[in-house]
Backbone bond lengths (Angstrom), bond angles and torsions (degrees), N, CA, C in turn:
res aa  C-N    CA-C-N  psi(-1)  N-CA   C-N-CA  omega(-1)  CA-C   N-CA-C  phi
1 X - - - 1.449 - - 1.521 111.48 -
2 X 1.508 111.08 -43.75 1.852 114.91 -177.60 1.584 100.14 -73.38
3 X 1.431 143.94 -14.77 1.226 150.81 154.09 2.028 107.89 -54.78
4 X 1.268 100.85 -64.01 1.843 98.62 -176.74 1.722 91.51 -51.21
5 X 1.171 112.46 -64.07 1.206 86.86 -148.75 1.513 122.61 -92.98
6 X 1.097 106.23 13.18 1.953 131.75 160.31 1.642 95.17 -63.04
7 X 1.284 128.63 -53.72 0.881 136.89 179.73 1.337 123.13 -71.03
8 X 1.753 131.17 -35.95 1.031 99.31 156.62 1.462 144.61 -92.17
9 X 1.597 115.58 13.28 0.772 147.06 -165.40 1.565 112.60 -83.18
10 X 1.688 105.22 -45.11 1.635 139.04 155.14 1.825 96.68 -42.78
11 X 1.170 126.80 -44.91 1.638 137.96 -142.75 1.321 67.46 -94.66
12 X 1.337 144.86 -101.92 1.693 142.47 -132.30 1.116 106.49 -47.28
13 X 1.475 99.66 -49.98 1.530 85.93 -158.78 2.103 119.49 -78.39
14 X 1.480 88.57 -23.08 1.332 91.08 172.19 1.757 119.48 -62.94
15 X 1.409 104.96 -32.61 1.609 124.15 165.84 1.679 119.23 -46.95
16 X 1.424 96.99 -44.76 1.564 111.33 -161.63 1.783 103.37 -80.78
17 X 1.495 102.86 -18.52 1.890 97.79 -169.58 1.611 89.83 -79.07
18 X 0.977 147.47 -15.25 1.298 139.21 -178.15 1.708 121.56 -68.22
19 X 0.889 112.83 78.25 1.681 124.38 -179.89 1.876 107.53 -45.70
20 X 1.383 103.20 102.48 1.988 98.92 178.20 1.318 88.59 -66.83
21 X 1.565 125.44 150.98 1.352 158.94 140.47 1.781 129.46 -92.58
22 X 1.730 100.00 91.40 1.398 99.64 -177.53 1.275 105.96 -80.15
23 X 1.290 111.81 158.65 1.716 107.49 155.27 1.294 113.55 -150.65
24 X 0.999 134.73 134.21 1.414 156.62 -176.46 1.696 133.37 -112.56
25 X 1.476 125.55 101.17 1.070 132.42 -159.02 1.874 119.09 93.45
26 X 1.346 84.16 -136.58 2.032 83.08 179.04 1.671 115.54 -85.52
27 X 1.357 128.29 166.69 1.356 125.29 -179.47 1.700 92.79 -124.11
28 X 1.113 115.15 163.92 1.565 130.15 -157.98 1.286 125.39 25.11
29 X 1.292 137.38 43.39 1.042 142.21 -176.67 1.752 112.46 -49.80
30 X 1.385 99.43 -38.82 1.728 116.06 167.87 1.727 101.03 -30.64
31 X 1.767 97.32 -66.02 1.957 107.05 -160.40 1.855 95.49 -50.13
32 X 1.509 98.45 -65.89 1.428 122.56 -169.74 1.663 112.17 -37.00
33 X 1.599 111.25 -22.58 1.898 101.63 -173.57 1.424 86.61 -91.52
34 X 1.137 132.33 -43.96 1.752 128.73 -164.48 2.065 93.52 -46.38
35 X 1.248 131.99 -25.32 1.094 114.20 -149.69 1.671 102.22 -118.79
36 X 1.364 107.71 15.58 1.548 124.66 167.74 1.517 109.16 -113.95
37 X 1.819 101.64 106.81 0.939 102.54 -179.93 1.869 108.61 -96.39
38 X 1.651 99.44 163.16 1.946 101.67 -175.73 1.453 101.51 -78.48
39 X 1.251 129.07 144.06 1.441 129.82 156.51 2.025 96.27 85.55
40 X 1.133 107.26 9.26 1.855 103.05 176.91 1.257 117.28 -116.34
41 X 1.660 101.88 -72.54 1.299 127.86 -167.92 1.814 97.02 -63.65
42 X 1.145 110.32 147.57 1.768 127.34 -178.24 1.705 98.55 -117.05
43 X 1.432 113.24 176.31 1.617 118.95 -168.30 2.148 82.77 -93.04
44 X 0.865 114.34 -15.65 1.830 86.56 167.02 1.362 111.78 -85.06
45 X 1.459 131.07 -49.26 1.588 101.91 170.10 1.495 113.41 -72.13
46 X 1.182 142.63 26.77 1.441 111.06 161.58 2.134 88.99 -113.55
47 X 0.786 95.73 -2.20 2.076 94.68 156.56 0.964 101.89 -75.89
48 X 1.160 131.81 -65.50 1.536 135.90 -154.66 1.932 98.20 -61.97
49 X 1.238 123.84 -64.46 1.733 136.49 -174.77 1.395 90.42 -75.49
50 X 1.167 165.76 -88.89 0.938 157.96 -139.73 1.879 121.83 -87.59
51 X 1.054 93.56 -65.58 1.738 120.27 -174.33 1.084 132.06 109.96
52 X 1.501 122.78 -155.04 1.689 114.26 -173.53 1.782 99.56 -78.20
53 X 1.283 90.21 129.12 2.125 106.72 -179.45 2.084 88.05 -50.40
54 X 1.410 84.00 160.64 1.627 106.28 178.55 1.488 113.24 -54.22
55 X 1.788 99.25 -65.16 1.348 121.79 152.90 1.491 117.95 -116.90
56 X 1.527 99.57 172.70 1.607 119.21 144.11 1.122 139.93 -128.92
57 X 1.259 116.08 136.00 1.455 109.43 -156.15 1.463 127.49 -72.43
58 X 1.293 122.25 155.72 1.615 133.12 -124.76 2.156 96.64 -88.48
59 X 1.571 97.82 -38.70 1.382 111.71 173.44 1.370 141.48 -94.53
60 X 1.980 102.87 -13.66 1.195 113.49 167.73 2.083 102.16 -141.94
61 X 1.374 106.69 120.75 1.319 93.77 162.08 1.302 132.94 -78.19
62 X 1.175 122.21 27.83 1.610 134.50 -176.61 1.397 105.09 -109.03
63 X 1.314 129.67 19.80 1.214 114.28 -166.06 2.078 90.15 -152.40
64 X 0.818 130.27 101.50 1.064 136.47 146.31 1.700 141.12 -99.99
65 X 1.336 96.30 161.70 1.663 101.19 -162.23 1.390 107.34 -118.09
66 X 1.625 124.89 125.07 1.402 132.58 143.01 1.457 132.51 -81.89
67 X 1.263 111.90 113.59 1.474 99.54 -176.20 1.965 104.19 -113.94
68 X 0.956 108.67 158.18 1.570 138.48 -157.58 1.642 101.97 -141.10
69 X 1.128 126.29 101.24 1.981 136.05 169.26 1.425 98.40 -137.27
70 X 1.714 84.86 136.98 1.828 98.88 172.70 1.733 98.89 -147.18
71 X 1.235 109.29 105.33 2.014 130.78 151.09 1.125 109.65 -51.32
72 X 1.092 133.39 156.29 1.889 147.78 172.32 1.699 76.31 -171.41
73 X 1.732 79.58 118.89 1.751 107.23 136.76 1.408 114.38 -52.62
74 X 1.565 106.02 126.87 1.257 126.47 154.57 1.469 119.50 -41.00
75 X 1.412 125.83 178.34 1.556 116.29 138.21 1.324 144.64 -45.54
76 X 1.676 106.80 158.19 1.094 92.01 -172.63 1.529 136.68 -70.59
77 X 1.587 110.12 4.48 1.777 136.65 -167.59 1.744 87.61 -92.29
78 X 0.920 134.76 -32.45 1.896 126.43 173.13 1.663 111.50 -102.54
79 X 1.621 112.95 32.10 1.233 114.21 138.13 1.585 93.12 61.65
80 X 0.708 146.58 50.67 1.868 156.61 157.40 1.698 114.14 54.80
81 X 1.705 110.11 58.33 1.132 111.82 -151.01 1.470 78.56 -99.46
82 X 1.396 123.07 158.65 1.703 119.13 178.28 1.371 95.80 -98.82
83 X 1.142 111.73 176.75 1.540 134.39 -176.41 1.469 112.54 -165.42
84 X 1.739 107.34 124.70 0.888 109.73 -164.07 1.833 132.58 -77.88
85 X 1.456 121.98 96.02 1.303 103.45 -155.06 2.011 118.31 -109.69
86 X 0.791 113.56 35.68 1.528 150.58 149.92 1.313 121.01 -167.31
87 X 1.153 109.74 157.11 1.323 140.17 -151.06 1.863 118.68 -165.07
88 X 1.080 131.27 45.50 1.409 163.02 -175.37 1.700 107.67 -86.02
89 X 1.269 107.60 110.39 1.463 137.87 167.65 2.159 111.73 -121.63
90 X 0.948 123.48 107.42 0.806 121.74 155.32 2.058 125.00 -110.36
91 X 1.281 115.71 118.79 1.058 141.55 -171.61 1.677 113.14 -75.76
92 X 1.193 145.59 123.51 1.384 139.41 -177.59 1.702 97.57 -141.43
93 X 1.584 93.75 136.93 1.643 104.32 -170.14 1.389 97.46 -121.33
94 X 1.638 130.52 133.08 1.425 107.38 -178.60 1.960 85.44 -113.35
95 X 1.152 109.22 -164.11 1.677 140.24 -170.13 1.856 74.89 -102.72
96 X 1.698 83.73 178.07 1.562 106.73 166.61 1.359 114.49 -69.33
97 X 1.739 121.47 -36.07 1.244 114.03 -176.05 1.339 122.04 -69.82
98 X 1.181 118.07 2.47 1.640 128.03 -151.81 2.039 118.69 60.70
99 X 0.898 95.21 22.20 1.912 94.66 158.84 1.722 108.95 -87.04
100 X 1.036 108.79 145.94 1.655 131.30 161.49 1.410 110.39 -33.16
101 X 1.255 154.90 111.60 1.379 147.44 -131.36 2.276 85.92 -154.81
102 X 1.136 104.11 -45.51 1.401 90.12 179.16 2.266 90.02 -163.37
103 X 1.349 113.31 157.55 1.627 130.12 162.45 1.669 104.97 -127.87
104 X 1.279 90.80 126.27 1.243 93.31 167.91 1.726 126.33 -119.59
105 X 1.017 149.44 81.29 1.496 157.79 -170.39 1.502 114.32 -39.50
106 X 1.123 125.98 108.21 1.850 111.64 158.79 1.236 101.50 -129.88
107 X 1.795 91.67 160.06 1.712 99.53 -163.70 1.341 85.79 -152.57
108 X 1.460 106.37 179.28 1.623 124.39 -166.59 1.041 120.92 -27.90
109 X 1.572 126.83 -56.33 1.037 171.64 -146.28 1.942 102.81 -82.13
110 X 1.279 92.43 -39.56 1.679 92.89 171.44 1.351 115.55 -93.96
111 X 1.428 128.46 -4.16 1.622 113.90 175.08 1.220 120.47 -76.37
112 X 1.098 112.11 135.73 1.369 126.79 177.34 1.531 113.92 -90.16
113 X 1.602 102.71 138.81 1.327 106.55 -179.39 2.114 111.84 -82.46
114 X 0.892 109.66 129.35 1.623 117.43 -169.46 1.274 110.65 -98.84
115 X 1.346 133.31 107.71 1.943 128.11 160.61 1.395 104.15 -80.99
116 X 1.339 115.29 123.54 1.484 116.24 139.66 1.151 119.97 -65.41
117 X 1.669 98.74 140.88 1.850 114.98 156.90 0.927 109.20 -100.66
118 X 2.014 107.02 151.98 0.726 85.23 145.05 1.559 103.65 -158.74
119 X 1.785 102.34 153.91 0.969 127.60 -155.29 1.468 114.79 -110.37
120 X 1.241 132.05 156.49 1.420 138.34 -171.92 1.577 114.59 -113.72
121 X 1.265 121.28 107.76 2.016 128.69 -142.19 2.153 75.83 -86.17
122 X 1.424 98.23 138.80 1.541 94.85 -171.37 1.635 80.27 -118.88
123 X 1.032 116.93 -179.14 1.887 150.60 -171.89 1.333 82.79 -53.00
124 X 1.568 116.18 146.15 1.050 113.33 144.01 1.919 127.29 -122.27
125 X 1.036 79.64 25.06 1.797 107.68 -175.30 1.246 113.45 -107.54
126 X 1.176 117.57 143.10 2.130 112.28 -179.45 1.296 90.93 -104.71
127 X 1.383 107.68 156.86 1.514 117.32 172.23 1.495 93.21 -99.72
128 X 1.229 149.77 66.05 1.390 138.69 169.59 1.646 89.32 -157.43
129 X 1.332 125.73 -7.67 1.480 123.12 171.78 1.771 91.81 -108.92
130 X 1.807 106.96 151.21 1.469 126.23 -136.00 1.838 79.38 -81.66
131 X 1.701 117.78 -32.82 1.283 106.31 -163.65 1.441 99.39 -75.75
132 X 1.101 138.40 -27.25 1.513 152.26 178.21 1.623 102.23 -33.66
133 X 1.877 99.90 -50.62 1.380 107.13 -147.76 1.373 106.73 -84.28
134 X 1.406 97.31 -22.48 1.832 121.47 171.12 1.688 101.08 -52.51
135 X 1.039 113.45 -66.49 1.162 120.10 -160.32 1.321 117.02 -61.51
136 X 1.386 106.47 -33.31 1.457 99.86 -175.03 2.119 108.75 -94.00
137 X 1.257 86.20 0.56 1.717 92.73 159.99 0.792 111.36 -87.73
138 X 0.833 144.00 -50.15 2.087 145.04 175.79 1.185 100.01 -54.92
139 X 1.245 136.27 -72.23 1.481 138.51 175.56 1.158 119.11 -44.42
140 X 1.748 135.17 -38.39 1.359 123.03 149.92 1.734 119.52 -61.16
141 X 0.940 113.46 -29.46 1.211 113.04 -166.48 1.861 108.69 -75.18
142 X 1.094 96.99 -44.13 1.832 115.33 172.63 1.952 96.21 -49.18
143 X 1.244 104.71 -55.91 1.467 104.62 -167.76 2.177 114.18 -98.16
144 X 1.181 89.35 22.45 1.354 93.51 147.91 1.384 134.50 -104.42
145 X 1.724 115.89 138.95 1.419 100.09 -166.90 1.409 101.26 -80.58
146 X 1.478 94.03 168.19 1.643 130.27 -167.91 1.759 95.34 -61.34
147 X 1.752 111.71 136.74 0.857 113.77 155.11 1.893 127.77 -97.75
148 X 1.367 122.82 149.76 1.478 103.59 177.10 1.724 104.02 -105.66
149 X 1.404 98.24 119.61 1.439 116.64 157.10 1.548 130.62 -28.72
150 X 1.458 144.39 89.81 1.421 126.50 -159.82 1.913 85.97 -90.31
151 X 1.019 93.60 156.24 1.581 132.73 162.56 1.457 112.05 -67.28
């Protein structure tokens, strides 16, 4: 019995030194910018070496985004929590003609940590102005229940 479970005990832990590796989107994006040159390269060779960008952006289509993320589980004492250990966005801006016009690189090191607020949107109507008074008649009136009509 102190053999089974010597043994499986041998099994976890040998299981647990193995760090999973996610990755999400492109991988070496690092190699891949060295080989986009400014004022050369056009949006068909960076299709061709790279491929179709992650996105494109919503206000200019001249500007697309590759992104590159890779997680590894922690140890095995934080229960297989990931942690994020790249974090790779590369940015490409072309001209009108479609040539390389500017690259821009961000990495771990540039994310910013973000707080939400949050805030409670108050009236923006006075009840002492006539449309104020409108409004809040319609709005009672919407949320009063239904009366039934007798015959």
């Amino acid at each position: 019995m102190k053999k089974i479970i010597l043994i499986i005990f041998l099994f976890t832990i040998s299981c647990s030194n193995n760090k999973v590796v996610n990755n999400h989107g492109f991988t070496g994006l690092e190699i891949k910018l060295d080989k986009i040159k400014l004022s050369e390269t056009n949006k068909n060779d960076i299709l061709t070496s790279i491929g179709k960008p992650s996105t494109v952006s919503l206000f200019d289509e001249n500007v697309w985004f590759y992104i590159e993320r890779e997680k590894v589980t922690q140890s095995f004492v934080k229960l297989g929590k990931t942690k994020i250990k790249k974090n790779n966005i590369l940015e490409i801006k072309f001209n009108d003609y479609g040539i390389v016009e500017s690259k821009k690189f961000y990495q771990l090191d540039n994310m910013n940590d973000l707080k939400s607020v949050r805030k409670i949107t108050e009236k923006t109507y006075d009840n002492d102005v006539y449309l104020g008074k409108l409004l809040k008649s319609v709005i009672q009136k919407a949320n009063a229940p239904k009366s039934k009509k007798k015959k």
